[in-house]
N, C-alpha and C positions, 0 to 999 in steps of 0.2 A: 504494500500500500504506500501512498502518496505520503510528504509531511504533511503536518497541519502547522498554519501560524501561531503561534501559543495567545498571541497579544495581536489587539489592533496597534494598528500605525495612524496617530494623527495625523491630520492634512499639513501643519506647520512639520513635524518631523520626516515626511515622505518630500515635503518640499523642498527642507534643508539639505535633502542628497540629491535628490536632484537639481542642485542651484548649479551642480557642475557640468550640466548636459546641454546648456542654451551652446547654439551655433558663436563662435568667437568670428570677430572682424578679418578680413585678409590681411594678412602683412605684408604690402604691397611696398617696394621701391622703387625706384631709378634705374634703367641700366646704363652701367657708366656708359656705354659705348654709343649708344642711338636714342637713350633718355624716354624709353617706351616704361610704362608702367609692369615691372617682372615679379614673381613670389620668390620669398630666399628661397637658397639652394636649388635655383630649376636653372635651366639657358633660357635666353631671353627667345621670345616667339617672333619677335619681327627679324633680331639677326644673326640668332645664333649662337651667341657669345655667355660665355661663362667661364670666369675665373681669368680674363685677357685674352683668353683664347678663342678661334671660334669652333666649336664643338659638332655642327651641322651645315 
């Protein structure tokens, strides 16, 4: 058989876990090279470049 929950969950303490689950903002910057909006750690989509080099 299945568990059972022993206890309810108030709506304030099921909300407090999950206060960590909302979608967070993009962390969007610059790329040095053609100044196109990139996310860290990707190559940039308009030229390819990542880390001074171009990659694609």
């Amino acid at each position: 058989m299945g568990g059972v929950p022993v206890k309810h969950h108030t709506k304030s303490k099921v909300g407090r876990r999950r206060s960590h689950l909302a979608k967070k903002p993009l962390k969007l910057s610059a790329c040095p090279n053609c100044k196109a909006p990139i996310l860290s750690h990707k190559a940039c989509k308009q030229c390819g470049h990542y880390g001074g080099k171009t990659v694609r």
